[in-house]
C-alpha positions as CSV (number, residue, x, y, z in Angstrom):
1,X,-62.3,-1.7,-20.9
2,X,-62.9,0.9,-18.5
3,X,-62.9,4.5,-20.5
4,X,-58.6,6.0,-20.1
5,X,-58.0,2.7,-19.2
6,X,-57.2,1.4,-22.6
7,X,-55.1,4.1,-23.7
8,X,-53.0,3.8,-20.2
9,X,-52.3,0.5,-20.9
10,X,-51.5,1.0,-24.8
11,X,-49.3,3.8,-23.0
12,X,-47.9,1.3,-20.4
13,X,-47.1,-1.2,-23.5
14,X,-45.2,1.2,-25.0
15,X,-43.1,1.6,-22.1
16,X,-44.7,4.7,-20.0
17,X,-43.9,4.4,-16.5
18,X,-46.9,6.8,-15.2
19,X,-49.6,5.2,-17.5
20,X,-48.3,1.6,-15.6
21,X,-48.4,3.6,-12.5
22,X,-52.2,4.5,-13.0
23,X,-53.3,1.3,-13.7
24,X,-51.4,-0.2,-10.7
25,X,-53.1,2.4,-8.4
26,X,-56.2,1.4,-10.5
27,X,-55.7,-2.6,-9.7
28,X,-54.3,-3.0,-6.6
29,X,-57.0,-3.3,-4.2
30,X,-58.9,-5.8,-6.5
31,X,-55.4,-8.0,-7.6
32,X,-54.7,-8.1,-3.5
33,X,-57.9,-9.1,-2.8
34,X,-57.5,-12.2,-5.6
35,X,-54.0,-13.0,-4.0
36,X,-56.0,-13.3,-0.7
37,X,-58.7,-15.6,-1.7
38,X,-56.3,-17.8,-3.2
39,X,-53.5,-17.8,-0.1
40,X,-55.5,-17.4,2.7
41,X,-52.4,-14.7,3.9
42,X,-52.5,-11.1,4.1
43,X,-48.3,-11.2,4.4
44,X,-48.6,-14.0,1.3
45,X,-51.0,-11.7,-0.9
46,X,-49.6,-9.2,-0.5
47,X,-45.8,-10.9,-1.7
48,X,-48.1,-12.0,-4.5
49,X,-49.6,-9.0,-5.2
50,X,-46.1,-7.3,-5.8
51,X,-44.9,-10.1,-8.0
52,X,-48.0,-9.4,-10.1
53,X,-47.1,-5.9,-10.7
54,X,-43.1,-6.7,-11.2
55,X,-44.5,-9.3,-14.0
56,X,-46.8,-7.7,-15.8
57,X,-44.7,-4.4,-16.0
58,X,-42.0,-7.3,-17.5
59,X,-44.6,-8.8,-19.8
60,X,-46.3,-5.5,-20.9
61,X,-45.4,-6.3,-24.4
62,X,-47.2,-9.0,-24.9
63,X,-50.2,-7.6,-23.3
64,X,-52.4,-7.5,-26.7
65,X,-55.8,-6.2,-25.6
66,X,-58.1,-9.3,-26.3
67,X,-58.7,-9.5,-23.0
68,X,-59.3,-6.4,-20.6
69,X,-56.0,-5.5,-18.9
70,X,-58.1,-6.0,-15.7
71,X,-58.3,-9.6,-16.7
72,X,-55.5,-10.2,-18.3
73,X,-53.8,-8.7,-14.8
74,X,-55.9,-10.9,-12.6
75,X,-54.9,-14.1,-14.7
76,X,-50.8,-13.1,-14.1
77,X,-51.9,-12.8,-10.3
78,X,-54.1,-16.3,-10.4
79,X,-50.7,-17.6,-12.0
80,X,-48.3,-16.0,-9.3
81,X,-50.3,-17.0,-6.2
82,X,-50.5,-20.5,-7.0
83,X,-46.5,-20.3,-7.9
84,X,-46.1,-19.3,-4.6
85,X,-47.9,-21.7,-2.7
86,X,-46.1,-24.4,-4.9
87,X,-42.8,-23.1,-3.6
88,X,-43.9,-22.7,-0.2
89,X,-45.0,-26.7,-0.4
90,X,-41.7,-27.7,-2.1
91,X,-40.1,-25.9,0.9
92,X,-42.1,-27.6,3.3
93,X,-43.9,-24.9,4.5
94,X,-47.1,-26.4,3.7
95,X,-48.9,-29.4,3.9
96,X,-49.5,-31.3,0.3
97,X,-53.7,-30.3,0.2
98,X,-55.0,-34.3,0.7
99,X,-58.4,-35.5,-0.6
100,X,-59.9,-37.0,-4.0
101,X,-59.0,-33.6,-5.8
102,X,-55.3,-33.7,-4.9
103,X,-52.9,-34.2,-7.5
104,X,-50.6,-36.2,-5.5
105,X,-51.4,-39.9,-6.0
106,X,-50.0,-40.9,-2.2
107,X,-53.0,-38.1,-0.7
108,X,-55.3,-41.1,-1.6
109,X,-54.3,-44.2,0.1
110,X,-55.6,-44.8,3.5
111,X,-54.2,-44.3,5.9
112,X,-53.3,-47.2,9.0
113,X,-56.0,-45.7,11.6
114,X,-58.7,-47.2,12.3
115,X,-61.8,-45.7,10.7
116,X,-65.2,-44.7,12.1
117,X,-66.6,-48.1,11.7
């Protein structure tokens, strides 16, 4: 861990508001910029960023220093961007992704256009 950041975090676990503060000021350019490169939306990561911040200050507890809290911060905002771009698909506000790698079985089948050949 980065040197004062382990103890904030220990701090933060234990319920200290300013040592959470730190390490949000700390994190919050680097967990944006992992909300963009998974949304593709500055509005999106930065929703995503926020819900990062609202769940790891809920799941401080269980934060148990195996990990860095860098990482274990980045994983909660991996988790919360692709949450939200569930939702926003389940809403209809975003095409299903189509292509061998999709996870939806109809993405595959042909479709009735005439291919290239």
């Amino acid at each position: 861990m980065i040197e004062g950041e382990d103890a904030a975090a220990e701090s933060a676990r234990r319920g200290d508001r300013d040592a959470f503060r730190a390490l949000v000021e700390r994190h919050a350019r680097s967990v944006y910029a992992v909300a963009y490169r998974i949304t593709a939306s500055p509005v999106d990561a930065e929703d995503v960023a926020q819900e990062t911040f609202l769940r790891a200050w809920r799941e401080m507890r269980r934060f148990d220093g195996r990990a860095s809290f860098g990482t274990w911060l980045h994983r909660i905002c991996a988790n919360c961007a692709l949450d939200h771009l569930r939702a926003r698909r389940r809403r209809g506000e975003l095409a299903p992704s189509a292509g061998p790698d999709s996870a939806e079985p109809m993405d595959q089948i042909a479709g009735g256009d005439p291919s290239p050949e």
